[in-house]
NUMI-986449 format. One record per residue (C-alpha): residue in one letter; y, x, z. Coordinates in steps of 0.25 Angstrom, whole numbers, plus 5000, padded with zeros to 4 digits. Layout:
AYXZ
...
REM end
This chain:
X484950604840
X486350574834
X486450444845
X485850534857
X487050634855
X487950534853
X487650454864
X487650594872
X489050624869
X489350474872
X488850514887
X489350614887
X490850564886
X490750454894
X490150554904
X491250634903
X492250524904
X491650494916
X491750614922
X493150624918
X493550494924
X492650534938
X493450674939
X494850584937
X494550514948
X493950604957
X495250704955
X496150594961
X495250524972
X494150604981
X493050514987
X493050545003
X491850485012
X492050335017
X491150305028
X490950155023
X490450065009
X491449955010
X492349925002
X493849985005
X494949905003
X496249975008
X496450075017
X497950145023
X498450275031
X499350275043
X499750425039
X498950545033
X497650535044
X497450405048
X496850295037
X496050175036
X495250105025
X494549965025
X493749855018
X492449775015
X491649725029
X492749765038
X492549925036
X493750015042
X493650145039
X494650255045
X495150395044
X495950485055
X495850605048
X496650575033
X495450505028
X494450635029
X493450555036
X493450395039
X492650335048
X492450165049
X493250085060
X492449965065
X493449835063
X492649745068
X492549655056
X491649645042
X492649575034
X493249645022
X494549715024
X495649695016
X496749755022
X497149855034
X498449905039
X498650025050
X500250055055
X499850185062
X498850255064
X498250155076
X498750015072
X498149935059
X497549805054
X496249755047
X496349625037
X494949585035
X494549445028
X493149345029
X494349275021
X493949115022
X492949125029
X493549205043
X495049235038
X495849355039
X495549465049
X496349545057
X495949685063
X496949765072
X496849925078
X497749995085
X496750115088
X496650165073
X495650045070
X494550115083
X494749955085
X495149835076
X495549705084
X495249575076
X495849455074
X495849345062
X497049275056
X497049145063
X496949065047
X495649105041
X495949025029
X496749135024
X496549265021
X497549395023
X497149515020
X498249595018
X499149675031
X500249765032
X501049805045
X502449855046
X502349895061
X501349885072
X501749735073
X502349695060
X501249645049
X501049565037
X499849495032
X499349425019
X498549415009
X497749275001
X498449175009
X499849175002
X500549215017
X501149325023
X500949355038
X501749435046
X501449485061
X502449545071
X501349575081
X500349685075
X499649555068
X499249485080
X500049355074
X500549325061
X501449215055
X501849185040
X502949245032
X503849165024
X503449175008
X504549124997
X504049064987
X505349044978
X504749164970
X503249124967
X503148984969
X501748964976
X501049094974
X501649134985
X500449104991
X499649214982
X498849314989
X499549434994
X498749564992
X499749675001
X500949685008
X501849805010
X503049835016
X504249935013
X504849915024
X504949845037
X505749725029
X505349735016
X503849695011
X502849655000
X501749584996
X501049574983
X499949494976
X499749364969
X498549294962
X497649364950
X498049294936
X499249234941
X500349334948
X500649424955
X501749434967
X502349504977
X502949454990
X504249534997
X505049515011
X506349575015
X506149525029
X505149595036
X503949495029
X504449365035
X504949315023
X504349355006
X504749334993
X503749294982
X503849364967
X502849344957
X502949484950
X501549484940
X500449424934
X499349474943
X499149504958
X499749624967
X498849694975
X499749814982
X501149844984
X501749984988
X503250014990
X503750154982
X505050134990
X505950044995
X506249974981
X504849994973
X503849924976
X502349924968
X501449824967
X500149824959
X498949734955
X498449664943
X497149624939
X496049664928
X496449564918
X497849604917
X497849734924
X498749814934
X499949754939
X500849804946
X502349754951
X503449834957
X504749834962
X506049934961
X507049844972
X506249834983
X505649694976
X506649624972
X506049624959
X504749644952
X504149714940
X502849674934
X502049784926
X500849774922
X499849894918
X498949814909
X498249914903
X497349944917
X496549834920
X496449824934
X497249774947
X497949864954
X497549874970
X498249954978
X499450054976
X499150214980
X500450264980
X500250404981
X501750424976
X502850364974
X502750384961
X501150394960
X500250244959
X498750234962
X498150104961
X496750064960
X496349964949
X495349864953
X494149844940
X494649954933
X494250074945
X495550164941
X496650194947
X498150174940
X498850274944
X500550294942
X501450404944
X502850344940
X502750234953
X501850134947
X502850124937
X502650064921
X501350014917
X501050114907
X501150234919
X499650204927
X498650294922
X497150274926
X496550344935
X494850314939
X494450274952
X493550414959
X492350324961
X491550204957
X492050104968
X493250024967
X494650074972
X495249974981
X496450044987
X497250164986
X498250204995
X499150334998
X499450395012
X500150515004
X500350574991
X499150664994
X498350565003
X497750444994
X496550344998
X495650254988
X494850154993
X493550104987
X492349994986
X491150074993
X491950145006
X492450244995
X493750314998
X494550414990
X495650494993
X496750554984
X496250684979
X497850754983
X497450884976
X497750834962
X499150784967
X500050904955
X498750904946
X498550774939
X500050734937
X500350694950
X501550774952
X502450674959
X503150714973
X502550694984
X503250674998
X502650785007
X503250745020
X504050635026
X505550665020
X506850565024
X508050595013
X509450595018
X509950445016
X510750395003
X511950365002
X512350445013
X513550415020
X513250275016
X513850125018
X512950045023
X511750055016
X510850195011
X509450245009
X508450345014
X507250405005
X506250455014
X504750505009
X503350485017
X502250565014
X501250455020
X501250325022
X501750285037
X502550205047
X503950245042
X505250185053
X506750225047
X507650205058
X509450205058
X509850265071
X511450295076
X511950415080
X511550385094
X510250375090
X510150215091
X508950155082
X509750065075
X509050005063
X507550025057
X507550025042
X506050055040
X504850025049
X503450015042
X502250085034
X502750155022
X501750225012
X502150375007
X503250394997
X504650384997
X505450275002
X506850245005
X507450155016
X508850095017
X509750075028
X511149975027
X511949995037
X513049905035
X512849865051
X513049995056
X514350075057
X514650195051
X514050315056
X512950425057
X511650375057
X510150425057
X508950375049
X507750425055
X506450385047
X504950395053
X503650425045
X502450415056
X502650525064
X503950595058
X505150555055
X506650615048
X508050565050
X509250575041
X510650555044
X511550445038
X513050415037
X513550275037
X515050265033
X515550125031
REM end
């Protein structure tokens, strides 16, 4: 009698424990109806309504209403998806791989994905599977074969980039797991090889040239900018746990800390503030979650994952908008309503804010701190006093949060000037003083 009570309140604690753990989840990430059971594997917003996820046997699904409802897009493939980039709300691309056997696939829309046109990389000995765009006709590719594409027609043509290898000798040729730009000069790539390092590449020139660093001991699987001088990156693997690498001069330099005491490798980065981390751990099924900007190793707490099935990718179109994306079709959303109740008390940009430039009057050089409450095309443009476009200073996708853009004006003569910055479909200007 004395074993069946015992064994009853064993149950009864892990039942509760349980429960506990389901209720943590849930709190954080709400399930919302998928219509498919294939794996998802990443997904993006062009702003607050529009969104698209994809993955296993060519499967696109898509919302138009803020993710409420998703419906499937046909794209005309069955290969796995591994990537998929939109620049606006019609124009977006599809990487999907047979990898040796058919090579690297690539799927283009301008009507919102209604209709994907199809083409395959001319070398199907290689496989990409990574893509980012800068404009309409400005792209990047990579991915398992140590290179790194650039197009200057939508992605109809692409040619190599030049890799300097002075850094890392020979693993330069390492896979490259994602690309991101912060802006329309300066861009990254991380990833690396498990048991053996981890790396990250950088340009300065608008992509046709990289630098190679070797940062870490295990691979990097995602890279997000905080502003124009951090930089994170995480990755790792389950022997050695999360790793992640960051940078505070715009990558200059590197730091390497790992969190050894969670046992997974870190996939994605959620940034759903500046200042607040989400990234799903594959073989462990939480989340590490940080609130001081991915910084110090002893600062992630854990998190569960809110359902059974693997979380591949996490992403944040706003601090109240969040997507998780699941083995099985399953798709979660950020629960917003807890944002103020469970230590999340960070603040939040509520609208799209440009702050007065600093120094101001200034010789040559000075800064603007501008906010995005999504994720968006951003373009920051310098005009005279006649109103003459005289220099762009950023042009690209930049997620929500704050940033900062610098302008040297050492070629330009003293004067009044105008900073006018646009975030999608609004944008602010500020004046500036240029005394020499």
């Amino acid at each position: 009698m004395c074993y069946i009570l015992r064994d009853m309140r064993i149950f009864l604690i892990i039942f509760a424990l349980i429960s506990c753990i389901s209720i943590n989840a849930q709190q954080y990430w709400l399930p919302v109806n998928s219509p498919t059971n294939q794996k998802l594997k990443k997904g993006m917003f062009v702003d607050t309504v529009f969104g698209w996820a994809a993955g296993d046997s060519g499967v696109i699904i898509h919302t138009s209403n803020s993710g409420n409802n998703w419906v499937i897009q046909n794209s005309g493939t069955t290969e796995t998806i591994d990537d998929i980039f939109f620049i606006n709300q019609n124009t977006g691309w599809v990487i999907a791989n047979g990898f040796f056997y058919d090579g690297t696939i690539i799927l283009r829309t301008t009507n919102k994905g209604a209709n994907w046109s199809f083409s395959r990389y001319e070398d199907t000995t290689v496989v990409y599977n990574q893509i980012y765009f800068l404009n309409t006709v400005t792209g990047f590719l990579t991915g398992y074969s140590g290179g790194i594409l650039k197009s200057t027609n939508g992605g109809f043509n692409w040619f190599n980039t030049n890799i300097d290898t002075a850094y890392c000798p020979i693993l330069y040729l390492f896979p490259k797991n994602n690309i991101y730009f912060i802006n329309s000069l300066t861009g990254f790539a991380c990833g690396g090889q498990v048991d053996i390092q981890g790396m990250i590449w950088r340009t300065t020139d608008a992509g046709l040239n990289w630098k190679t660093y070797c940062v870490s001991s295990e691979p990097l699987y995602d890279i997000k900018a905080i502003n124009q001088n951090i930089v994170f990156t995480t990755g790792g693997d389950f022997e050695y746990g999360l790793s992640n690498v960051y940078t505070t001069n715009s990558g200059v330099s590197w730091i390497y800390e790992p969190v050894s005491q969670l046992l997974g490798k870190g996939q994605s980065i959620g940034m759903r503030t500046p200042s607040e981390f989400w990234i799903p751990l594959d073989y462990l099924d939480i989340f590490a979650v940080n609130t001081d900007s991915g910084f110090g190793p002893h600062n992630w707490r854990e998190v569960p994952y809110p359902g059974n099935e693997g979380i591949n990718y996490t992403f944040f179109v706003s601090p109240t908008m969040g997507w998780s994306l699941a083995d099985s079709g399953r798709i979660y959303k950020y629960n917003s309503s807890i944002i103020g109740i469970s230590g999340n008390n960070e603040i939040i940009p509520e609208s799209f804010t440009i702050e007065q430039n600093y120094p101001n009057p200034f010789n040559p050089e000075t800064k603007i701190d501008y906010t995005l409450n999504r994720s968006t095309l951003v373009r920051a443009e310098i005009f005279n006093v006649l109103g003459e476009l005289i220099e762009t200073i950023q042009d690209g996708y930049q997620p929500s949060g704050f940033h900062s853009v610098t302008w040297n004006a050492a070629a330009f003569p003293s004067g009044l000037y105008f900073c006018r910055i646009t975030a999608g479909n609004s944008d602010k200007t500020i004046k500036m003083l240029l005394l020499k």
